[in-house]
N, C-alpha and C positions, 0 to 999 in steps of 0.2 A: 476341354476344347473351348469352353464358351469364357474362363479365365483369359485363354492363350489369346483370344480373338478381342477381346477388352485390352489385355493390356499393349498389342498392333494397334490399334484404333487408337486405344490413348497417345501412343507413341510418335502414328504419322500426324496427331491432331496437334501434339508440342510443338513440334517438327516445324508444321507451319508457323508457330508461332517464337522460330528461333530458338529453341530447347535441344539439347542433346538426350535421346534417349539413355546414357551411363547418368545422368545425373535422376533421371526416372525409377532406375534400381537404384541407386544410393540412399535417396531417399525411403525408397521403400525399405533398406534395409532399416535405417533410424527408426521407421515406425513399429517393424516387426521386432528388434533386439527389444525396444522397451514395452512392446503390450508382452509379449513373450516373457523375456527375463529383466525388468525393468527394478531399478530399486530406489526410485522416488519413494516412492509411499513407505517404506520401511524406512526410509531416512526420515521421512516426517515422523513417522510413530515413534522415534527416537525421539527426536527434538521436542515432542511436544509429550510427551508420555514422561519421559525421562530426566527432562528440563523444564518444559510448561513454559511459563509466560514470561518475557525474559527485556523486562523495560532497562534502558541507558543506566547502567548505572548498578545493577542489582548484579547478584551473586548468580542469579540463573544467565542473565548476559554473557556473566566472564567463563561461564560453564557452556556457552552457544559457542563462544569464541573459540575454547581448546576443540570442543565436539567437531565441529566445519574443517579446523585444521588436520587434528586425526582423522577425519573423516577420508577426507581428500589425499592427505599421504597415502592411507590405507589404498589408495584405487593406482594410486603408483601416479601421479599427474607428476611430469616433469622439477615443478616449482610450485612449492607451498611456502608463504611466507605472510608474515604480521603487518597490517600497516599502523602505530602508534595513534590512537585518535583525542584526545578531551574532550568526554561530553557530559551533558548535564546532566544531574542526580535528583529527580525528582522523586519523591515517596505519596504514598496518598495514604498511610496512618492509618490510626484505631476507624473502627465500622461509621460508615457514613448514614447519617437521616435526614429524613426530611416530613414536612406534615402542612398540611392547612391546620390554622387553628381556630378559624370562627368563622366557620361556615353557617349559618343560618338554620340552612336544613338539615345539615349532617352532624354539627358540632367538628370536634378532632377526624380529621382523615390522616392516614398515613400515607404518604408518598413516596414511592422507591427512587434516589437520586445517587446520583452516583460524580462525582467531582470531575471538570475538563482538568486536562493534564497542565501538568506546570501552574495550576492555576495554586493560591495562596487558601492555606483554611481558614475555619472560623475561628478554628478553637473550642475548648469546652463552652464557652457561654453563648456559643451558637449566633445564627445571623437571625431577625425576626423584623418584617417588616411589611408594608403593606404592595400590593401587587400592582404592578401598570405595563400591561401586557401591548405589545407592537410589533411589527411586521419587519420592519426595516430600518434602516439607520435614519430613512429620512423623514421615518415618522419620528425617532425619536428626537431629530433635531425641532423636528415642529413643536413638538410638547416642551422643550426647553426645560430649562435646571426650576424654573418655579411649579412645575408638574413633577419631577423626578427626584428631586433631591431626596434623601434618606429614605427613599424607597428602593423596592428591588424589581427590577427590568427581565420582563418574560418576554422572551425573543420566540414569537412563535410561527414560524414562517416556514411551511412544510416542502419538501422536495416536490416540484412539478408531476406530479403521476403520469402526464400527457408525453412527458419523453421517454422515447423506446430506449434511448441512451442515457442509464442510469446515472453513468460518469458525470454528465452535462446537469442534469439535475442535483448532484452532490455538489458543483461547482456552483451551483446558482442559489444554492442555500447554505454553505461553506463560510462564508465570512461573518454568522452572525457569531457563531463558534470560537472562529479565530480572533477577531477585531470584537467581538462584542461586549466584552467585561470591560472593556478601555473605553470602547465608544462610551458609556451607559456611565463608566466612571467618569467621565466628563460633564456629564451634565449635574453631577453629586449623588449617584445611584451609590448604595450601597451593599451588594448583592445581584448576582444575575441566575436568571435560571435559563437552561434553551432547549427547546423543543428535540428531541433527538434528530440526527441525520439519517434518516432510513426510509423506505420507499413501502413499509410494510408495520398496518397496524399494528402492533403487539404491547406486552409488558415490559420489554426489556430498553431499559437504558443505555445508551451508544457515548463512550466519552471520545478523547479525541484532543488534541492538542488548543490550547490557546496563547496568545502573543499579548504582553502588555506592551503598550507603546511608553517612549522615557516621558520622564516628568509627568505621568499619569498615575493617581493613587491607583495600587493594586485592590481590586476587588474583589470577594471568593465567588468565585460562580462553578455551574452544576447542573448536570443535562437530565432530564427526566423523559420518558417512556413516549412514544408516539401517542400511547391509548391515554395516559396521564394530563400531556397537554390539549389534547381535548376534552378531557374530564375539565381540568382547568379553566381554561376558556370559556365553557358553558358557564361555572359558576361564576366566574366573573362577571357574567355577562346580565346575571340575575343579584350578585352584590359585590357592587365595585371595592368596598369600603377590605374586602378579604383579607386576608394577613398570611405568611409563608413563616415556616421555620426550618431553616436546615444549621447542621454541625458536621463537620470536615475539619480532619487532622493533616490534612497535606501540606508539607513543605519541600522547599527548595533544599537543597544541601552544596557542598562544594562540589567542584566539579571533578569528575574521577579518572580514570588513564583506562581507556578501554582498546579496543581495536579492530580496524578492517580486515579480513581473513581473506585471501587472496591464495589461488591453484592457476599453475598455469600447464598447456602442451604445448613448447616450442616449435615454432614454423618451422620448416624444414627448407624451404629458398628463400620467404622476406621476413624473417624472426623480428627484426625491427618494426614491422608493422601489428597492428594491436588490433584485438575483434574483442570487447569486453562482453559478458553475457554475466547478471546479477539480482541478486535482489538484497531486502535489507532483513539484518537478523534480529533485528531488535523487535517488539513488541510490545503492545499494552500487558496492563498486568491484572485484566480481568479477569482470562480467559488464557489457554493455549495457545495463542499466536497463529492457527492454523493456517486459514488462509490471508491473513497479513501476517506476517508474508513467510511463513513456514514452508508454505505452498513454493514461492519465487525462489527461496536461496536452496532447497533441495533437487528443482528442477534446472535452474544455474547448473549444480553439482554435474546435475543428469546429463547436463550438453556434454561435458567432456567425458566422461563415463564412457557415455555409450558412440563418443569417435575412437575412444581406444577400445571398445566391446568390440566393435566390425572393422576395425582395422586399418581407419582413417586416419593418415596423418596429412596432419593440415600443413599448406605453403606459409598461413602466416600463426601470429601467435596468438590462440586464443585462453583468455583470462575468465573464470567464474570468481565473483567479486560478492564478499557477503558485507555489507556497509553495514555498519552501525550507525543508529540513531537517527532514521528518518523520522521516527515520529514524531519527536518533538525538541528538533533543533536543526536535522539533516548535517550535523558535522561530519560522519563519516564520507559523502557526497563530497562534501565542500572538499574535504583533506585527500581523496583522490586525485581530484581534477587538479588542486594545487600542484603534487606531487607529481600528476604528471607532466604538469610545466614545467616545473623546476629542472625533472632530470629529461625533459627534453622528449618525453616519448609520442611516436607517433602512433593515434589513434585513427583506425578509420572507421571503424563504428561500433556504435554502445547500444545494449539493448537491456530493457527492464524487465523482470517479471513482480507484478506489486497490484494485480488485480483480480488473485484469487485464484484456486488451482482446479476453478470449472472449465467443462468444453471449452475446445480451442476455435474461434472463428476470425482470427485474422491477426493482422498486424499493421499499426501506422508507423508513416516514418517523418522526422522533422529533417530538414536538409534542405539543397539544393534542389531544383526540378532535376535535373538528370540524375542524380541517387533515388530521387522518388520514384523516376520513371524506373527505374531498374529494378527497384523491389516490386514494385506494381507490373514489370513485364512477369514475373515467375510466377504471379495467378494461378497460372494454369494447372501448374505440377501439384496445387493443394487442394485444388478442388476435389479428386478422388476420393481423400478425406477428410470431405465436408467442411474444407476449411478457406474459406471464399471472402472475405473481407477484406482486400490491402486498399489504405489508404495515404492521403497526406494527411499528415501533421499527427504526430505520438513521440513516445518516449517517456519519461517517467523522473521522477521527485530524484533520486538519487543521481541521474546520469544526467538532470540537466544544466550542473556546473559545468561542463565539457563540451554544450554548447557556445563557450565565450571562446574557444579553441577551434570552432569549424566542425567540429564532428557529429556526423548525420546521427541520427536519437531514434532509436525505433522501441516501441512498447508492444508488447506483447499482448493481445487481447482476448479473452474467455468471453464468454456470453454473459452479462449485467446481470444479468434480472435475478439474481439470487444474493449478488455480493451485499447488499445496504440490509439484510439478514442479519448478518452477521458478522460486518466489519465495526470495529473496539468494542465489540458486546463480550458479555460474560457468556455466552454459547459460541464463541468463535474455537471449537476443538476438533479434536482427529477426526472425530466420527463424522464431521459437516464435511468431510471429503471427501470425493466419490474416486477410486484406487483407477479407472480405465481412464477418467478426464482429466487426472495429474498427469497419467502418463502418456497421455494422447498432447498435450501442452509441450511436454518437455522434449518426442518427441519431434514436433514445430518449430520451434526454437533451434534445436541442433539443423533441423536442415535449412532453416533460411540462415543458421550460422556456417552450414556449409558454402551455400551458395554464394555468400560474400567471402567466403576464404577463397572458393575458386575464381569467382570472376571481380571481385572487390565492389567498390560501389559507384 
């Protein structure tokens, strides 16, 4: 009685708010097919049990690749097909070190470093040089090339703790990562180290992609531990004069022929119009790939699964899109959005999942104000379960070439406070996923992709 009386209440309360009760059980049924019979998590315990870390370029990649395709044939999805990509073949080689070497009070320390992606090695005779640790690029411009030259540049500028939005803090400490072996080689640095990106003291080391800019010598840089760069820090603080040693075998290689993995279920009245739902299947190759983004392209999978599990066929066509090589180059993104200029297709909206396969609490969208307003009028149907967050502005790394097209970008969003754990660490595996908050995400996902098939945006 007290169920039947909840869901009357909930019904005349949408009601008011422009809702059709049939879209109240639809929904509902998305949430109950996948807590009930749901095969997210099994599909991750594949991918990352089975395959494991699966960076641009490796053998476990082209093994992600066939896995998604059979996968996805196996659920019967109208259209499985390849999309041809080139991406970059970066290696990170024989076991990485690192150490203080004349510490005062300690003598030798050892220090656990672990190389940023795409960055260049040292080689066997290792990089050694004294330290000059800075906050930001505009410190280092102040100290100039007669402070920096054939030294090595400790970028130590930690994610703001004071934001509840971990995202905002990864972006505001983000660039010493990306830009910062080029910045630092500018000035004639010869070596970078950088404080890892994480929101949580620990031992472990976070790598992560970096960019050299042209006509800038390439320098090897290497991210070390939260608990690390504070160890460091201090001693510098007590003998400037310190010295670092690290050795990295990573290099570049040619670039290799991999591919976007694409399932689609054709619309049944506007087949020409396009709902993409995706993540990306590549990976660091620290760890299992879990929640980057093991999590995203499984739960992708899930959206159409479970409209063919209850019965839904959708008016337009919706696509699960597993991109390759966001981490460190985003070609499979780029080679999407091209391809879908090229043959003309119309998209009317893209959504990401690429932040982890924790609780679901909402979703932003980039677009027009009227597509905003529209995902932001459906509030109401997710509140039941506990999923209250819509806002403006989201979307994600892989889908946002398809904003130069008009097409409204919506990201998919979990609760923060755990992802800077675990994102390009060497613990990023199966078991850091909790089996009810994958499948409560993927769940979310298929019915805000329902409610843009029915009502569009």
């Amino acid at each position: 009685m007290k169920s039947f009386l909840a869901t009357l209440l909930l019904s005349v309360s949408l009601l008011s708010f422009g809702q059709k009760t049939d879209d109240v059980t639809q929904i509902k049924k998305f949430f109950d097919e996948a807590l009930e019979r749901g095969e997210s998590y099994e599909m991750l315990r594949y991918l990352t049990k089975n395959i494991g870390g699966r960076l641009s370029g490796s053998p476990q990649a082209a093994a992600a690749v066939e896995w998604s395709r059979q996968q996805m044939i196996s659920y019967g999805f109208d259209t499985v097909y390849l999309q041809p990509v080139m991406v970059p073949h970066w290696i990170r080689g024989k076991k990485e070190t690192g150490r203080i070497t004349n510490s005062k009070k300690f003598g030798s320390i050892e220090i656990n470093v672990t190389a940023l992606g795409n960055s260049v090695g040292t080689g066997p005779s290792g990089t050694l040089g004294q330290i000059i640790e800075v906050q930001d690029f505009q410190e280092l411009a102040k100290l100039g090339r007669n402070a920096i030259a054939g030294k090595i540049v400790f970028f130590n500028r930690p994610m703001d703790p004071k934001l509840i939005d971990t995202f905002r803090a990864y972006s505001g400490a983000s660039n010493q990562r990306g830009a910062g072996p080029s910045e630092a080689a500018k000035y004639g640095a010869i070596g970078v180290i950088v404080r890892s990106l994480s929101s949580f003291r620990d031992d472990i080391p976070h790598t992560g992609g970096t960019r050299y800019g042209l006509n800038i010598p390439k320098i090897p840089a290497v991210a070390i531990s939260t608990n690390d760069a504070d160890k460091l820090s201090k001693l510098l603080k007590d003998d400037p004069d310190l010295k670092f040693y690290f050795e990295t075998h990573c290099q570049m290689l040619e670039d290799v022929l991999s591919y976007n993995v694409v399932g689609e279920l054709k619309g049944s009245e506007m087949s020409d119009e396009i709902i993409v739902v995706g993540g990306h299947l590549d990976s660091w190759d620290l760890a299992e790939g879990a929640h980057d983004d093991g999590a995203g392209c499984v739960q992708s999978i899930e959206v159409l699964r479970l409209m063919k599990a209850i019965g839904y066929k959708p008016k337009r066509t919706i696509r699960a899109v597993m991109f390759m090589n966001e981490e460190n180059g985003l070609r499979g993104g780029r080679k999407y959005a091209e391809l879908a200029e090229k043959n003309g297709e119309n998209h009317i909206a893209a959504m990401e999942s690429d932040r982890g396969g924790f609780l679901p609490v909402g979703f932003g969208i980039s677009g027009t104000k009227k597509q905003q307003d529209k995902l932001l009028s459906w509030k109401a149907l997710f509140e039941p379960f506990g999923i209250y967050q819509f806002k403006r502005g989201g979307g994600g790394a892989d889908i946002s070439p398809l904003r130069t097209q008009d097409v409204p970008t919506i990201g998919f969003i979990p609760d923060s406070q755990r992802y800077f754990k675990y994102h390009h660490t060497g613990i990023d595996n199966f078991e850091a996923v909790n089996q009810r908050e994958l499948e409560l995400g993927a769940a979310a996902m298929a019915a805000v992709i329902y409610l843009i098939d029915r009502y569009g945006l």
